[in-house]
C-alpha positions as CSV (number, residue, x, y, z in Angstrom):
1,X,-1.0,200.6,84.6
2,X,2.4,201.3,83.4
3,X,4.1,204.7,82.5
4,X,3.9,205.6,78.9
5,X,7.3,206.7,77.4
6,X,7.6,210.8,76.1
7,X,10.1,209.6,74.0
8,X,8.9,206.2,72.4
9,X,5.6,207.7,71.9
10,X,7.0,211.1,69.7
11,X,9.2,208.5,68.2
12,X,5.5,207.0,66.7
13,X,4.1,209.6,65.8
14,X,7.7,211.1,63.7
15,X,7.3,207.5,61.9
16,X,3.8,207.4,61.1
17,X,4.6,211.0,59.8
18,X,6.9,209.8,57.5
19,X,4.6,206.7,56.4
20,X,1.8,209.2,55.5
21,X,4.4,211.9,53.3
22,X,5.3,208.7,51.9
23,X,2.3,207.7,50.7
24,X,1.3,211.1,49.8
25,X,4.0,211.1,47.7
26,X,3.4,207.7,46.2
27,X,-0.4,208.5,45.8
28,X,0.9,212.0,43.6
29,X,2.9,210.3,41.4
30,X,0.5,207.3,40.4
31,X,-2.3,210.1,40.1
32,X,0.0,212.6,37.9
33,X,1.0,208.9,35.8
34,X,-2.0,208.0,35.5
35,X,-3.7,210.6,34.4
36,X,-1.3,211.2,31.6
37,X,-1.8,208.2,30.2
38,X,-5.8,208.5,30.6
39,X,-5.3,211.9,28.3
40,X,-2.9,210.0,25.9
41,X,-5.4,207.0,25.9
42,X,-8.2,209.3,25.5
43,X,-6.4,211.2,22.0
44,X,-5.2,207.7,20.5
45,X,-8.9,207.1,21.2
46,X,-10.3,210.4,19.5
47,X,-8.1,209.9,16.7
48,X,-9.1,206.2,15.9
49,X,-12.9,207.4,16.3
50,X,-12.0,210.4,13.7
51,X,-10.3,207.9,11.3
52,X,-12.9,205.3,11.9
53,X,-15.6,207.9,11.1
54,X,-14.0,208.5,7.8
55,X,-14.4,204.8,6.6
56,X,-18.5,204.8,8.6
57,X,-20.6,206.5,10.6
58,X,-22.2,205.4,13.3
59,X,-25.6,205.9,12.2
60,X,-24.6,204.2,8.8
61,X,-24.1,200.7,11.0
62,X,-27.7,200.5,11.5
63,X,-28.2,200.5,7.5
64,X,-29.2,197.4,5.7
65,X,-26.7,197.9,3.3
66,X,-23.9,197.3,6.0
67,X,-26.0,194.9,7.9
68,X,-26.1,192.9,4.5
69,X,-22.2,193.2,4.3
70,X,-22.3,191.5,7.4
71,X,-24.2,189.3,6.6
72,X,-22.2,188.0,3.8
73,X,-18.8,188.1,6.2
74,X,-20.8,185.3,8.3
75,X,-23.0,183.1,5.5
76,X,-20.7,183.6,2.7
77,X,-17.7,180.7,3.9
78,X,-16.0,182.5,0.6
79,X,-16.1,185.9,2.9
80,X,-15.1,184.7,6.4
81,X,-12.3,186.5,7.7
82,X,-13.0,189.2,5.0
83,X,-13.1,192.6,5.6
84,X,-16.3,194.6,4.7
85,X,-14.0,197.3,2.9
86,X,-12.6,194.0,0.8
87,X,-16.4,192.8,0.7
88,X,-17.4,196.2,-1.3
89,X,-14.1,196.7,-3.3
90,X,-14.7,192.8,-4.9
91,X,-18.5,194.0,-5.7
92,X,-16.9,197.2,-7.0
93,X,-14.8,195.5,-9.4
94,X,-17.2,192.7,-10.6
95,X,-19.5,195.4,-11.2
96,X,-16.7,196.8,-13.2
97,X,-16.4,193.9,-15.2
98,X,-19.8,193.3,-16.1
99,X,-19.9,196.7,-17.6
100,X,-16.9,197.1,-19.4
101,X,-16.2,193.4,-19.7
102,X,-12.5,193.7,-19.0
103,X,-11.0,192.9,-15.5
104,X,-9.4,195.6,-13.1
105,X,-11.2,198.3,-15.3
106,X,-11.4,201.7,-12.6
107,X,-14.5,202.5,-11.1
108,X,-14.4,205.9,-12.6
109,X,-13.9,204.3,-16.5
110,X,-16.5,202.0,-15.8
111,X,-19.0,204.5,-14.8
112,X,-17.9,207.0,-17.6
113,X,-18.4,204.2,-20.0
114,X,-21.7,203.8,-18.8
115,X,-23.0,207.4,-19.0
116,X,-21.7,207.0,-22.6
117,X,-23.9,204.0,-23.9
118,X,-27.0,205.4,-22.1
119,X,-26.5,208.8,-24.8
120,X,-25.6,206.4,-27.2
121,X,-28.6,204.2,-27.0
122,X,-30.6,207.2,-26.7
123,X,-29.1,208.9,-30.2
124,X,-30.1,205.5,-31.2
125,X,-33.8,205.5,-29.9
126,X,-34.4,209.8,-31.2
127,X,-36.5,208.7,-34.3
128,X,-39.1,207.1,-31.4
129,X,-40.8,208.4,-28.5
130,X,-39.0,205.9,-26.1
131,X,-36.0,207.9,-24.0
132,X,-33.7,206.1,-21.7
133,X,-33.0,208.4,-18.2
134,X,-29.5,209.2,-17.5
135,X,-27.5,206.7,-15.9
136,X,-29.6,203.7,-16.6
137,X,-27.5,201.2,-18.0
138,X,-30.3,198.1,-17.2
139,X,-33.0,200.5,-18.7
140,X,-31.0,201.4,-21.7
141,X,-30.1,197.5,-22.1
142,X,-34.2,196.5,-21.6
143,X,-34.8,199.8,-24.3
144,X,-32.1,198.6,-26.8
145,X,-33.3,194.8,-26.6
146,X,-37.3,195.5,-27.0
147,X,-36.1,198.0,-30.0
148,X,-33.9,195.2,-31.5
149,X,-36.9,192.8,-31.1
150,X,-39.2,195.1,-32.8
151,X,-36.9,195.5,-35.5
152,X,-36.6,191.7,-36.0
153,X,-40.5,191.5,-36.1
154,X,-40.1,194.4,-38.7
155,X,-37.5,192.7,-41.0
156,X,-39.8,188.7,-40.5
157,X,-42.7,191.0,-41.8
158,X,-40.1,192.3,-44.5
159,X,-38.6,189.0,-45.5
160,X,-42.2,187.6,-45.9
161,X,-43.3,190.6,-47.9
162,X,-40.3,190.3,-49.9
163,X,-41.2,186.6,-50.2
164,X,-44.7,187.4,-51.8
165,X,-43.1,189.9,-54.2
166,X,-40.7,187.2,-55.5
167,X,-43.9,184.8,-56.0
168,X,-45.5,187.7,-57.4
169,X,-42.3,188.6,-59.8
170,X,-41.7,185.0,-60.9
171,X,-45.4,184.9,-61.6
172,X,-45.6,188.2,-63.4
173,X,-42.2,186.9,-65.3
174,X,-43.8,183.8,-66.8
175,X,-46.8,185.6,-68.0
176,X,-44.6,188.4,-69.5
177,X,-43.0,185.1,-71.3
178,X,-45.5,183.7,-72.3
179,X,-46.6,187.3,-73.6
180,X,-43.4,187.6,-75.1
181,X,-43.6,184.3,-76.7
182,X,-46.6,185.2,-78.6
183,X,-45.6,188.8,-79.5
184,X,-42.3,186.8,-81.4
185,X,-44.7,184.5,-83.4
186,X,-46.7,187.6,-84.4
187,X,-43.6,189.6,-85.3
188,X,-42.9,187.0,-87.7
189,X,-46.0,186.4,-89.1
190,X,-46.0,190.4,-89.6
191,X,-42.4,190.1,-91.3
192,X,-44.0,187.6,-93.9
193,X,-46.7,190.0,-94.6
194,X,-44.8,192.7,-94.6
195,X,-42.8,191.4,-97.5
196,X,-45.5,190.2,-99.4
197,X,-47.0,193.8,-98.6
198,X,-43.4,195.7,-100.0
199,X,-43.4,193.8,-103.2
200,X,-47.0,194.9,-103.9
201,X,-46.2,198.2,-102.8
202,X,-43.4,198.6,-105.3
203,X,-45.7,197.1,-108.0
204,X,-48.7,199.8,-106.9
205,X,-46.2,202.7,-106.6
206,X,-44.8,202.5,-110.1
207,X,-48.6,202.8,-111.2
208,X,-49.0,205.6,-109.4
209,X,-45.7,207.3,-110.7
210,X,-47.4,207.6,-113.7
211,X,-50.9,208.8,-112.5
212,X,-48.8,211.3,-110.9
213,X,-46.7,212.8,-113.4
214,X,-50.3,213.0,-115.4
215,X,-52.0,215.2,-112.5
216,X,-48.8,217.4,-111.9
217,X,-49.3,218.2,-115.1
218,X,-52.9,218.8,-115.2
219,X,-52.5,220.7,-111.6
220,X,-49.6,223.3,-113.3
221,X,-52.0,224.0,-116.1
222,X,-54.5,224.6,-113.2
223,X,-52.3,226.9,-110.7
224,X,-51.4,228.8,-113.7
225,X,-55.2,229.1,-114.9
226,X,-55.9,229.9,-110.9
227,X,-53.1,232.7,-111.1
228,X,-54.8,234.2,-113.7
229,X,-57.9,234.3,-112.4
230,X,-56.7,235.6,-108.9
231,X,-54.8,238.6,-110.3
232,X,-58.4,239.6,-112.1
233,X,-59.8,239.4,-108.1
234,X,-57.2,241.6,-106.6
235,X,-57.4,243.8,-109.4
236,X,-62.0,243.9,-108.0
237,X,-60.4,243.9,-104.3
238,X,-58.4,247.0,-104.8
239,X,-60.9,249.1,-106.5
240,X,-63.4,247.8,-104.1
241,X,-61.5,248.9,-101.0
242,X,-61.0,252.0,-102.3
243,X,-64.7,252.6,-102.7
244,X,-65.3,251.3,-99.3
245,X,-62.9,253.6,-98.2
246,X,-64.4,256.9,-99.7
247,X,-68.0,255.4,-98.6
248,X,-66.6,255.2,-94.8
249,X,-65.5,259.0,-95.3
250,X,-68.8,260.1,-96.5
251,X,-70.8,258.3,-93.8
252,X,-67.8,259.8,-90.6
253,X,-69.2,263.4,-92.3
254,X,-72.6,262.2,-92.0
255,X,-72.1,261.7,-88.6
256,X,-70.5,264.4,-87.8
257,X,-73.3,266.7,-89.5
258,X,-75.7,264.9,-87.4
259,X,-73.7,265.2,-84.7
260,X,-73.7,268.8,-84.9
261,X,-77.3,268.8,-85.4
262,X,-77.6,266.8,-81.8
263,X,-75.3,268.9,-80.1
264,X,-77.2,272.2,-80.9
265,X,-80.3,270.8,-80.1
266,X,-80.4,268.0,-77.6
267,X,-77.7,267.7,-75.3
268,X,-77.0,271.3,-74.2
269,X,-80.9,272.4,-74.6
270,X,-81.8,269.4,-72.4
271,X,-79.0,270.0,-69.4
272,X,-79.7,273.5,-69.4
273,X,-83.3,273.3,-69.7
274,X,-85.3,273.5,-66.1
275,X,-87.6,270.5,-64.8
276,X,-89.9,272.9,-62.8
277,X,-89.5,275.3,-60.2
278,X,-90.0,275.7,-56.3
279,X,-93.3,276.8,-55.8
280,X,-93.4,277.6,-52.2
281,X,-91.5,277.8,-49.3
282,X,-92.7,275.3,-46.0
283,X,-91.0,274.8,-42.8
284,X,-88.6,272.0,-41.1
285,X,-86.5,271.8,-44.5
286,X,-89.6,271.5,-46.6
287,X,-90.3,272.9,-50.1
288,X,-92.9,272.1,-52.8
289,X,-92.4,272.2,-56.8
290,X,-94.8,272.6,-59.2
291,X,-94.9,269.2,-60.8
292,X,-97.4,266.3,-59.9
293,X,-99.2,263.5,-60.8
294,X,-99.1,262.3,-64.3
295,X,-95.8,264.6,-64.9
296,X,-93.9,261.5,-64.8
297,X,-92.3,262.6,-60.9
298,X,-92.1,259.8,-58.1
299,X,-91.2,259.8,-54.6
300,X,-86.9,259.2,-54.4
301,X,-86.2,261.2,-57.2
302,X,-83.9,263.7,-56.3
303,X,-83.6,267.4,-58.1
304,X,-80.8,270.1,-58.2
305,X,-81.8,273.8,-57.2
306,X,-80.5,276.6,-59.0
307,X,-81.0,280.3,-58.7
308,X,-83.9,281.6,-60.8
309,X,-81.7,284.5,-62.0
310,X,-78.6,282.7,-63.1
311,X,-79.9,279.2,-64.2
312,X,-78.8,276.0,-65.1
313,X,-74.5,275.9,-65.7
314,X,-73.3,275.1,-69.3
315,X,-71.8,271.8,-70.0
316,X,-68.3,272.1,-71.4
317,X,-66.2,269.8,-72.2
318,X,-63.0,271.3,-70.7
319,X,-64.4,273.0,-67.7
320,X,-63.6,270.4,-64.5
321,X,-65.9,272.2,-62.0
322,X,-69.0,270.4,-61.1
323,X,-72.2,271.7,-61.8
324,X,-73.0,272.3,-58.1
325,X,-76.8,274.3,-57.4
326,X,-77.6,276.0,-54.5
327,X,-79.0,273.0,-52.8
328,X,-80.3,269.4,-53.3
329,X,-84.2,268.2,-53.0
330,X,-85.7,264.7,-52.7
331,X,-89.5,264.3,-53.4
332,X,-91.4,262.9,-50.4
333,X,-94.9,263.2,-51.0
334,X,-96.6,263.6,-54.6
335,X,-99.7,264.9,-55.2
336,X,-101.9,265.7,-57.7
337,X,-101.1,269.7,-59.0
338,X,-97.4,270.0,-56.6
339,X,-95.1,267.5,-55.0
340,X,-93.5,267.9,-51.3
341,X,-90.2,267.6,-51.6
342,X,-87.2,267.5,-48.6
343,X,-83.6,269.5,-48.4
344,X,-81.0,266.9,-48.3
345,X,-78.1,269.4,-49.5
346,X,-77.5,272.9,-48.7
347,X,-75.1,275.5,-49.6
348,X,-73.7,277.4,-47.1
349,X,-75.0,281.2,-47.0
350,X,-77.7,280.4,-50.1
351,X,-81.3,280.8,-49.8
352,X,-83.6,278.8,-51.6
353,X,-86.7,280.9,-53.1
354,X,-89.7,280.6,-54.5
355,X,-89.0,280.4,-58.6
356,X,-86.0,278.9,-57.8
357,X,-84.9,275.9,-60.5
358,X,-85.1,272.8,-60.5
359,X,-83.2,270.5,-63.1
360,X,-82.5,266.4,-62.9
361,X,-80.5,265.2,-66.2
362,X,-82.5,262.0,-66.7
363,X,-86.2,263.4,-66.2
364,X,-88.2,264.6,-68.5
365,X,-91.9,264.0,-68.7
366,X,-92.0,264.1,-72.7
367,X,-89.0,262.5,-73.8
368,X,-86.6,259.3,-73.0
369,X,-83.0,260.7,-73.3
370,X,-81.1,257.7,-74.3
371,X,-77.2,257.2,-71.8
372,X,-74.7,254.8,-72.9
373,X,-73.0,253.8,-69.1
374,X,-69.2,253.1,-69.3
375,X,-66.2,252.0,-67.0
376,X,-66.7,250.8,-63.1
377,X,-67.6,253.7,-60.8
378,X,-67.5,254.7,-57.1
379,X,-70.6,255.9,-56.0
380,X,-70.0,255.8,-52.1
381,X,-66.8,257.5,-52.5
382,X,-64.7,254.7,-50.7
383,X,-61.8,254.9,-53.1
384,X,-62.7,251.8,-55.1
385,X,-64.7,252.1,-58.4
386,X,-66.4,248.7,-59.0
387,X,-68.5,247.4,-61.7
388,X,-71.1,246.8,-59.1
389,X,-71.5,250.8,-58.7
390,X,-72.3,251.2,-62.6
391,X,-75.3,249.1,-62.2
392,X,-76.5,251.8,-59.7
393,X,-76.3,254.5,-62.3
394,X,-78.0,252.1,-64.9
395,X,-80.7,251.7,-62.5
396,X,-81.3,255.4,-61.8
397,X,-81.5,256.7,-65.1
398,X,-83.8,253.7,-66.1
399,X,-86.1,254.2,-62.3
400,X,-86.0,257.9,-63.4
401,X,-87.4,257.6,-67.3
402,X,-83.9,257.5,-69.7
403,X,-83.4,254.4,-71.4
404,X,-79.4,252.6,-70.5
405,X,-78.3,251.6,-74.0
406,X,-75.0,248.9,-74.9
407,X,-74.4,250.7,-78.2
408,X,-72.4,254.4,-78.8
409,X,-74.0,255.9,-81.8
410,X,-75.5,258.9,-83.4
411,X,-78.9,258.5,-81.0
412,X,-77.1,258.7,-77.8
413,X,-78.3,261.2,-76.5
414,X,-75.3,261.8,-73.0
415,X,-72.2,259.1,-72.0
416,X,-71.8,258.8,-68.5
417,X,-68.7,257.5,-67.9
418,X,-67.1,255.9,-64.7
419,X,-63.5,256.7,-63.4
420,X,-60.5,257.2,-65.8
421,X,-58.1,253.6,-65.9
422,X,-54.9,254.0,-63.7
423,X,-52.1,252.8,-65.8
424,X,-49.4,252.2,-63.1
425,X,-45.7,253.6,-63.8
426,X,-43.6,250.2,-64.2
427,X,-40.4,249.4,-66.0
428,X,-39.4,246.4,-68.4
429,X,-37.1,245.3,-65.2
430,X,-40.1,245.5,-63.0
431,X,-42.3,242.9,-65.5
432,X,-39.2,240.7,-66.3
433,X,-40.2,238.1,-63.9
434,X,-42.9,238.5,-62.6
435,X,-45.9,237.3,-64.7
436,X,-48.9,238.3,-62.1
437,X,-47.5,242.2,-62.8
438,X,-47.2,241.3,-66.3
439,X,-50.9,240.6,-67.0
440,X,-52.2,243.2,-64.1
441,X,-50.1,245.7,-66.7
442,X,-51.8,244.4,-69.8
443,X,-55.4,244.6,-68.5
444,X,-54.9,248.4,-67.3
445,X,-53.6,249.1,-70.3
446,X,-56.2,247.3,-72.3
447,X,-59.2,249.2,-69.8
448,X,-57.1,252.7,-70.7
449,X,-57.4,252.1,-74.0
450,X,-60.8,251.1,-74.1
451,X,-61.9,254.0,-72.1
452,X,-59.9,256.2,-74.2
453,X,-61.5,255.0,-77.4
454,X,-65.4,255.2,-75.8
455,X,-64.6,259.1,-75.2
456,X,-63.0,260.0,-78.5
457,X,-65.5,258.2,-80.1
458,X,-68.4,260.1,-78.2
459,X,-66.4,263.1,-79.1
460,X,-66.4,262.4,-82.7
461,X,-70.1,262.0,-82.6
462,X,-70.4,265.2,-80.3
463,X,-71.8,263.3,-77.8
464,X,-72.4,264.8,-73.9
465,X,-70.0,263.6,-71.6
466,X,-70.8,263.3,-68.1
467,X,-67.9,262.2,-65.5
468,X,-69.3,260.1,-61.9
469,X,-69.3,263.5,-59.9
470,X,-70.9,265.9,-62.6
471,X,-73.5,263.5,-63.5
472,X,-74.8,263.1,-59.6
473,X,-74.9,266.8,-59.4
474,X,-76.6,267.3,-62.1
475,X,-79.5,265.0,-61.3
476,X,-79.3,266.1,-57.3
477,X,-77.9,262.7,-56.5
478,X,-74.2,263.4,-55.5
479,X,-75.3,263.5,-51.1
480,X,-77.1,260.8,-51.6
481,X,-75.1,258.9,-53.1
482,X,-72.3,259.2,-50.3
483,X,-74.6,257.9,-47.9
């Protein structure tokens, strides 16, 4: 084998050194270049997938929308070549068209004018229930074109109504001629008579003229006969009336002497006089007067108590308090010498005893006292006097033995009379105009008066009177009542 050379074989190994730091070197600069193109391929990239992003997404390829853009591009010769962008804009603008009906009209105009015939076709539909929603232009179309048909049907129906009435009308006319024609013939038929009737009017007239002139004659020489005659009447009248007048005199003195006579003897003699007296004392609010059967006393008849030693209260016209005893009673039980009788009123710190009074206005076992019941009343003491209540004080004084009479006169024996007429404070600006207070006025005034005029006249005649309150207390009825 020959010798290797030293020097041939470090002369190798320098030039595969160099090869190798050669290709090193070649190998770094295509890595460095290529890599900075990958990062400049990989931005032109990132920017055409942002901008491409911007136009569709990704996920909005798989739509059917886009897939039936597609389609279009590929069935469509019309659309080969197209764009889908250029696809959309030409539906865009046809769309456009339809709706405004001018060419190259902007999407937003379009749209605005839609939004503005959907509010006007609603303003158009607000008298019916129909409403079109927002931003339905087909809707507010289909609306607007059943409306219109409904209102054709309406104005058929009208035209063949209207149709009717014209038949009707030219009917209606040619009676009203014919009518009309037949009222002229017997307008001059009435003309003829009427003349003939004129002529023998004038010739009856100028009779009468005569006949006339006779009676006004004879009727002067009558009025003046009449006038005669009449003065001779009034002459009777005026000497009569004065006699009538000095008659009604005598007969107001008469009354007033019997009045007198009355007053003296029956109205203050029967209030003050006692119906009986408490003849004993029993238990649990019980006490028993000494009047029985066939005295005229029933059970519900109710009594006044008053002291043995002071008696019954005088009856005067201007004193207001009430005739309050010491205590009310109700009769229970009857029997035949007494009658059991219950408290239903007591006076605070009195003490009823045996001897005691007992007095009720209306009762007396001898004698009807005879009450003339005026005005409305308030028994319960609610506040409101009705004409309902009266009835109740009729029905007492008849239950209890008086007699309820319609007439004021010189045998009334008391007047009970309900409560005085309110006439309310008002001014002639208050009635002006206003009717309702107008006649509420009137009838107050007309129920004062009449009030008024019952109690003067009662007073002329010197007749008891007895207010609501004063009669119940004086026939032990005033607790009772309130119940």
């Amino acid at each position: 084998m020959a010798a290797v050379s030293q020097t041939g074989s470090r002369a190798g190994l320098i030039s595969a050194l160099v090869i190798f730091v050669v290709l090193f070197l070649v190998s770094t600069v295509l890595f460095f270049t290529t890599n900075a193109d990958n990062k400049v391929n990989e931005k032109r990239v990132s920017d055409l997938q942002a901008k491409y992003n911007q136009v569709i997404k990704q996920t909005e390829m798989t739509d059917a929308d886009f897939q039936a853009i597609k389609d279009l591009q590929t069935s469509d010769p019309a659309n080969r070549g197209r764009s889908a962008f250029d696809i959309l804009k030409s539906q865009r603008d046809d769309l456009a068209t339809k709706i405004t009906g001018q060419a190259n009209t902007p999407a937003g105009k379009a749209l605005e004018l839609a939004n503005s015939t959907v509010q006007s076709a609603n303003k158009t539909l607000e008298p019916a229930s129909t409403t079109v929603p927002a931003g339905s232009l087909n809707n507010a179309i289909m609306v607007l074109a059943a409306s219109i048909m409904e209102r054709q049907s309406q104005a058929d129906q009208l035209k063949a109504e209207m149709a009717k009435c014209a038949a009707d009308l030219k009917q209606q006319t040619a009676l009203y001629q014919k009518e009309l024609d037949a009222h002229r013939t017997a307008i001059e038929t009435a003309r003829t008579e009427t003349k003939t009737t004129q002529e023998d009017t004038t010739k009856y007239r100028a009779g009468k003229d005569e006949q006339l002139a006779g009676l006004e004659k004879s009727l002067a020489d009558t009025v003046e006969k009449d006038r005669k005659a009449l003065e001779d009447i009034n002459t009777q009248l005026t000497a009569a009336n004065g006699q009538i007048t000095d008659l009604k005199k005598k007969l107001e003195q008469a009354y007033l002497s019997m009045a007198r006579y009355k007053v003296s003897n029956t109205g203050e003699s029967a209030i003050r006089r006692a119906d009986g007296t408490i003849s004993q004392i029993g238990k649990s609010g019980v006490v028993y007067v000494g009047r029985g059967l066939g005295q005229q006393i029933s059970p519900g008849m109710t009594f006044e108590v008053y002291d043995k030693n002071e008696g019954i209260p005088r009856l005067s016209p201007n004193d207001e308090t009430l005739p309050a005893g010491k205590a009310s009673i109700e009769i229970t039980r009857v029997s035949p010498q007494s009658s059991e009788a219950r408290i239903i009123k007591q006076s605070a710190g009195s003490q009823i005893y045996v001897g005691d009074l007992i007095a009720n206005l209306v009762y007396d076992p001898n004698v009807k006292f005879r009450f003339k019941v005026f005005g409305e009343f308030d028994i319960d003491q609610d506040g409101k006097a009705t004409p309902q209540e009266a009835e109740v004080v009729k029905r007492l004084i008849a239950q209890w033995g008086g007699i309820v009479t319609d007439d004021l006169n010189i045998d009334t024996d008391f007047l009970v009379m309900g409560k005085e007429p309110v006439v309310p404070p008002t001014t002639k600006e208050d009635l002006a105009n206003d009717p309702i207070a107008q006649f509420q006025q009137q009838k107050a005034e007309e129920a004062r008066k009449a009030y008024d005029e019952v109690k003067n006249h009662a007073l002329e005649l010197h007749t008891p009177v007895l207010n609501q309150n004063r009669f119940l207390y004086f026939i032990g009825f005033f607790d009772q009542a309130r119940k």
